[in-house]
Residue, then its C-alpha position, 0 to 999 in steps of 0.5 A: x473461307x473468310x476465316x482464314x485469313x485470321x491465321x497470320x504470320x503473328x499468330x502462328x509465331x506466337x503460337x509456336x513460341x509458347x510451346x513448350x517441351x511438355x507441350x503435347x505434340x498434337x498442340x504443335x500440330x499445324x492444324x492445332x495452331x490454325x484452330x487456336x489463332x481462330x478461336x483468339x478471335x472470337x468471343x466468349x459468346x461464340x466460343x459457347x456456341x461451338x460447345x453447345x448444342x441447339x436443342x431437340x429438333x435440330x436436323x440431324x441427331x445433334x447440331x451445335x451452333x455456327x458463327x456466321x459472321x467467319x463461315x463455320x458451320x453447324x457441326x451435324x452429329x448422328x448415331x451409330x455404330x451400325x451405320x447411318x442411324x435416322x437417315x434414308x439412303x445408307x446401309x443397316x451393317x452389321x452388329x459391332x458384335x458381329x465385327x468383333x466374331x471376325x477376329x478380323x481388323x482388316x474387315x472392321x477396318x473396311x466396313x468402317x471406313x464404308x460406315x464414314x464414307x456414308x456418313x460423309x456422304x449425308x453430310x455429317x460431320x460427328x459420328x456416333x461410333x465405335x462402342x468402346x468397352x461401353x459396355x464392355x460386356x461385364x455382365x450379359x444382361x446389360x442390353x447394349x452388350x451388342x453394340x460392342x466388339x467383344x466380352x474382352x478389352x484385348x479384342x475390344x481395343x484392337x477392333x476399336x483402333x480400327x473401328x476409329x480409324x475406318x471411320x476417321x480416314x473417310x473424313x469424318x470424326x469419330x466419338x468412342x463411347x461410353x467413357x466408361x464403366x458404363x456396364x447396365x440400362x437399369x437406373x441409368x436415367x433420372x427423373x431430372x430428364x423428365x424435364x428436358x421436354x420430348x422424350x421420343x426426340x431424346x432417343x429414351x423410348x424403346x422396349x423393356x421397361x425404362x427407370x426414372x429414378x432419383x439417381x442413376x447407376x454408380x459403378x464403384x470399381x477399383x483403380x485397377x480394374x478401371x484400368x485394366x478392363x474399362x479403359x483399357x480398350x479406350x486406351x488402345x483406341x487413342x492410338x488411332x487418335x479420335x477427335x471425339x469420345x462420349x461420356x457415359x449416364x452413370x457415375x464412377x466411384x461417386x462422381x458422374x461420367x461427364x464431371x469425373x474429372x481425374x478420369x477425363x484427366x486420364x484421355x486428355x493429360x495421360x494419353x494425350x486425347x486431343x479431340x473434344x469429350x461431348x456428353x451422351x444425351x441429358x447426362x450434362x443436364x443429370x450433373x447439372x452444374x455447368x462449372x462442375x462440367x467444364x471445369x472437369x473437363x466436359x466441353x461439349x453439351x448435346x443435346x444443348x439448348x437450355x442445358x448446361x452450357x451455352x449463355x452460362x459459360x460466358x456468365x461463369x468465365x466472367x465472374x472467374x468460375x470458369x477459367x477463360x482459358x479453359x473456355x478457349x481450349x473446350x472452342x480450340x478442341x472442337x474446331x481443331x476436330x473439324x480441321x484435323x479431318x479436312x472438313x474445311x474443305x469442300x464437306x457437304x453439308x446435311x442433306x437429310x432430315x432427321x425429326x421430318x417424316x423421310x418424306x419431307x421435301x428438305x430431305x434430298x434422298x441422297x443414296x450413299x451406298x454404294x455397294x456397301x452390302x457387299x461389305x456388310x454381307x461379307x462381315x455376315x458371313x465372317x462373323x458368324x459362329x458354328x457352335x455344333x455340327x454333326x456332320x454326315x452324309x445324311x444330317x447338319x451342315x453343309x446342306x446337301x442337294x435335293x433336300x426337302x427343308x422345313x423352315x420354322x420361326x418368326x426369325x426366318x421371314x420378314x417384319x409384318x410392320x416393315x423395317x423403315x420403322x422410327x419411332x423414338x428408339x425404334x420399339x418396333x425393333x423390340x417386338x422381334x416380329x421378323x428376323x432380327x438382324x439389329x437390336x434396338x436403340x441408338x445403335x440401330x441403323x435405318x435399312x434401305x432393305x433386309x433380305x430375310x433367311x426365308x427369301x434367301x433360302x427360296x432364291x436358292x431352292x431352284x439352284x438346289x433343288x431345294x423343297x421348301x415348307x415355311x412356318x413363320x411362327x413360334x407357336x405349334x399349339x397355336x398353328x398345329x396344323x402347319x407345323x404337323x404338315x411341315x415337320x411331315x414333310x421335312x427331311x431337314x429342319x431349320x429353326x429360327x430363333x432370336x434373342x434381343x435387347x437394346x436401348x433403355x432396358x437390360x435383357x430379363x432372361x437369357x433364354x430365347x424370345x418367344x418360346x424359341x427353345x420350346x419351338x426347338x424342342x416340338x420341331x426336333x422332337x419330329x425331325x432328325x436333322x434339325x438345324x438352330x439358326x440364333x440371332x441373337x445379342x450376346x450369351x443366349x442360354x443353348x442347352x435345350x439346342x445342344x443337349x437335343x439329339x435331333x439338333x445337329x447344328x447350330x449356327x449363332x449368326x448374331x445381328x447381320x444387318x440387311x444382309x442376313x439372308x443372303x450371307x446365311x444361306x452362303x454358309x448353309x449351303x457352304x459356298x462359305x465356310x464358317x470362321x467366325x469365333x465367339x467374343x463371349x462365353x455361353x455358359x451352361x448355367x445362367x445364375x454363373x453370370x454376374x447381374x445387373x443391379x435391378x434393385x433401388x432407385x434411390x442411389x443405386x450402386x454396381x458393386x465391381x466385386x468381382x474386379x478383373x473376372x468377367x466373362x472367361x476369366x471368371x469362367x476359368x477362375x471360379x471352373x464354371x460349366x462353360x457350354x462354349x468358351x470365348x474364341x470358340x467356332x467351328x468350321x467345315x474343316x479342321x486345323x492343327x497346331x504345331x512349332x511354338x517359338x518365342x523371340x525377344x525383339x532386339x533393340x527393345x529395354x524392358x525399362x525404356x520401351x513405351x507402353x505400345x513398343x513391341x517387346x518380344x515375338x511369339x510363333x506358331x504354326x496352324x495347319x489346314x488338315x481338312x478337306x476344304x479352304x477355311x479361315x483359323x483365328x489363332x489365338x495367343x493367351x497369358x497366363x501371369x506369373x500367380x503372384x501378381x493377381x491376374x485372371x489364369x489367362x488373359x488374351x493377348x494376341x489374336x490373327x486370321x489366316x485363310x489357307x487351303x486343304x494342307x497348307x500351313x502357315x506361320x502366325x506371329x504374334x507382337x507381344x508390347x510391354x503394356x501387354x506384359x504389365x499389371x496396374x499397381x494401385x498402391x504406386x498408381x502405375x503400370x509395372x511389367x511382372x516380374x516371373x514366369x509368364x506363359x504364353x499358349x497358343x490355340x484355337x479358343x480360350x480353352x483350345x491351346x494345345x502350344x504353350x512356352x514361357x520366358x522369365x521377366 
């Protein structure tokens, strides 16, 4: 490219002469100083160009400007972290949630790199992916809990480092969202965005109802908690070096997201974040001032067009408003993300439409698959969690040969509007007609097919012997009939229900859609074996399911994506034994959980009263009535626990070690006791010396062993200092704690039968 000739000698000796010993390392990176020497060349205008956005109606979902005259190109960003948004060809993953239930990073590490390589594979160069503790899970009602790993920031950091890194060594940048203590849908928008034109192309209708108001959200939170629970996920996501991260629509302690500058301070000066900070769509146009954004230390504006940035920042550069050099280095970080991820070299440009009917001669159909559903099938199945199994001879899982099945529920067939909707945030996603395998909004991704759990079951029943009687509706009053007939007919029973959410609106309740628990209750008050099968977002209310005696099992398969119901009926029919494990907690009473601020428009305000207890943590802190803890799931066999030992790493100071160094090793063995192969997600917890004001336990370590009837193993676990370390607000730094500290060792949060302490 014609462009590379400005990287001269000159250039790159004065660049490397003016770094310093306090310089960040990636800024005497080889690809930091050929961005540099290119960006030197270029106007301020152009410099604009590359942190501006063209507008609505650009291609993909975002596109900034290019400069012609030097052959860069427009940069083309898309959503999300279920793959492939707006584009036709690729694959429907599953649910980040879903990732995160597998406890398992060499799987999330495989289906994002498959997500990066689809998005390459389309031509895009940003994608809009992993979630990042934004949300985090504080509270089950925020609909977009799904589109993250996990109600925990341990789990959520660790499965985000993957994430990042899957989707990055494909090729394509990714962007960590949302920066951060972004925990609710309601007040998120304000009417300002009325003004930003097409609503549809912004990604702002969708299902539930949407709020306009005077202000959006402030989540008002303490220093610790921010760091403790909010960011730390994004923390551990740097280490896998993005080359983006979002901002998110609600304001931190008074001040926006996207103009917070001693938060951005944080990614960029703290953690040395190299790549660009892009805001989420019209929260640069919310804040409304350009030198408040950039100055803080935003340096991308999407959608762009006539927003924030673009011909004013040359404008405020000129007048001294705008520092010049902080215009160079917003241009510097964007241009060194495309450098950094190779994509100088032989990327293939868009080859998709998104704001153009898939049918659009410009759209070039181009399939980028390639055999992804296997990997999406296989997260499926790992993550999903076996909650109850009464299991016999004659009643729950797995299914026995020959059996005569009834299958109840809209959740168990297909969409009668088909699954290739799009439509602004895609409403049809919210009607939960057919089975869920997505929530809706920007984290939807479009399917090229679902297999449904009812054309999976039949594809089955002939290899069973399998008799099968479907009732797809919700209804027994509506449709008596066929279900009297059917529940007549049945020797087992498998009811389907859901429960939704998504984009633009938190959940109204925790129960199932649709009457899913009085359809639970008609079919197993007629049926002895009756099985629930739960799609559903997060935390779901199951105490009508668990408490019925005709209710054998229950298996929460989540948002599976395309491939519901072949990785469904692999665990009915136990080809696949269960070993996924809740990211969350369900507890018994849905007043316990911690709401949403649904209350004023006029400066609404998310008062973070309870600071560090949310989910298990508050379960454990205040004894709640917990029906399934975080890390719990059950499998067709059992495990033990045996052999506690810890060992202090040598070589290692408590004083000199970084935050990442490994500090000590704890060990255990878990032993396969059953009957059946089977996968156990160990889990270590920390319980923190009393007086340094920590949760009773917080998880600490976590590994996935796959072992045969009898076989045992030994399960390490790396404690590093910043797992050992509280944040003190008054010294506004991390201090390891002093005392005992304690660390157990089980199955689930409330399953540790090891436990061994060490003094610090």
């Amino acid at each position: 490219m014609a462009w590379i000739a400005l990287l001269t000698m000159v250039s790159w000796l004065e660049l490397v002469n003016s770094a310093t010993t306090s310089t960040p390392a990636y800024k005497t990176s080889a690809n930091w100083l050929r961005a540099s020497a290119f960006v030197q060349g270029l106007t301020a205008m152009e410099k604009a160009n590359l942190t501006t956005g063209v507008g609505l109606g650009s291609r993909c979902t975002g596109n900034t400007g290019e400069i012609t005259r030097l052959n860069f190109p427009s940069l083309c960003f898309s959503d999300g972290p279920a793959g492939v948004a707006t584009g036709d060809g690729g694959s429907s993953f599953p649910a980040e949630v879903v990732s995160g239930s597998t406890w398992d990073t060499d799987l999330i590490y495989q289906v994002s790199y498959a997500m990066g390589t689809e998005f390459r594979g389309k031509g895009i160069n940003v994608a809009f992916a992993p979630v990042v503790g934004g949300p985090l899970g504080r509270s089950p009602y925020a609909g977009r809990n799904w589109e993250g790993y996990g109600a925990d920031p341990y789990i959520n950091g660790i499965a985000s480092y993957w994430g990042v890194k899957g989707i990055q060594d494909a090729g394509v940048i990714a962007t960590p969202k949302h920066f951060v203590a972004y925990e609710q849908e309601t007040f998120r928008y304000t009417a300002i965005l009325q003004k930003i034109a097409d609503l549809a192309s912004l990604g702002l209708a969708g299902g539930g109802s949407m709020q306009f108001n005077k202000d959006q959200i402030d989540s008002i939170v303490s220093n610790r908690t921010l760091r403790e629970l909010y960011l730390w996920p994004f923390e551990e996501a740097m280490r896998a070096q993005p080359l983006a991260m979002m901002c998110s629509y609600n304001l931190i302690n008074g001040e926006d997201a996207c103009s917070n500058g001693p938060l951005i301070s944080i990614a960029k000066d703290e953690w040395d974040f190299s790549g660009f900070i892009v805001s989420d769509y019209g929260s640069a146009f919310m804040v409304g001032s350009t030198a408040r954004l950039a100055n803080a230390g935003m340096d991308m504006d999407l959608p762009g067009g006539e927003g924030v940035f673009g011909v004013q920042l040359p404008v405020l550069v000129a007048t001294g408003v705008i520092a010049k050099d902080r215009l160079t280095d917003m241009a510097t970080r964007v241009v060194y993300a495309y450098f950094e991820s190779g994509q100088d070299f032989n990327y293939p440009g868009p080859n998709y439409v998104l704001r153009q009917p898939v049918e659009s001669p410009q759209n070039q159909f181009v399939d980028v698959q390639k055999g992804h559903g296997n990997i999406a099938r296989k997260v499926a199945e790992d993550g999903a969690v076996l909650l109850k199994n009464t299991n016999n001879t004659s009643t729950g899982l797995p299914l026995r040969k020959g059996l005569r099945l009834g299958v109840f529920g809209t959740d168990a067939g297909p969409s009668p509007v088909g699954n290739r909707f799009l439509s602004g945030i895609y409403p049809a996603a919210s009607t939960n007609n057919g089975t869920l395998y997505l929530g809706y909004g920007s984290g939807f991704a479009l399917p090229p097919y679902v297999l449904d759990p009812l054309a999976a079951i039949t594809w089955k029943a002939l290899e069973h012997r399998w008799q099968v009687a479907p009732v797809l509706q919700n209804y027994p009053a509506k449709n008596k009939a066929s279900f009297e007939s059917a529940v007549k007919f049945a020797e087992t029973c498998l009811v389907f229900v859901a429960a939704n959410s998504g984009e633009s609106a938190d959940r109204e309740t925790l129960k199932f859609d649709n009457d899913g628990d009085d359809l639970i209750k008609y079919v197993a008050d007629h049926c002895a074996d009756t099985i629930v099968i739960a799609h559903i977002v997060g935390p779901t209310n199951m105490e009508v399911a668990f408490n019925h005696p005709n209710v054998t099992s229950i298996l929460n398969a989540g948002l599976p994506g395309q491939e519901s119901g072949r990785a469904l009926v692999n665990l009915l029919e136990g080809t696949v034994n269960p070993s996924g494990k809740l990211v969350y907690t369900i507890l018994q009473n849905d007043n316990d959980y911690i709401q949403v601020n649904r209350t004023s428009d006029h400066e609404p305000k998310s008062f973070f009263t309870e600071n560090l207890l949310i989910d298990y943590r508050l379960a454990d802190a205040k004894n709640l009535p917990v029906r399934f803890e975080f890390g719990y799931g059950l499998s067709y066999t059992q495990f033990a626990y045996s052999g506690i030992a810890l060992a202090k790493i040598n070589g290692t100071s408590f004083d000199t070690a970084r935050r990442d160094d490994s500090l000590m090793r704890i060990s255990a063995m878990v032993t396969n006791v059953g009957t059946v192969a089977g996968a156990e997600v160990s889990q270590l917890y920390l319980a923190f010396p009393a007086s340094v004001g920590e949760p009773p336990k917080v998880l600490r370590g976590f590994t996935k062993t796959f072992l045969e009837p009898g076989e045992a193993a030994s399960v390490v676990f790396d404690v590093r200092k910043k797992d050992i370390s509280t944040w003190d607000d008054s010294q506004n730094r991390w201090n390891v704690a002093s005392g005992e500290l304690m660390f157990m060792v089980g199955a689930s949060s409330r399953n540790l039968p090891l436990n061994i302490t060490t003094v610090v």
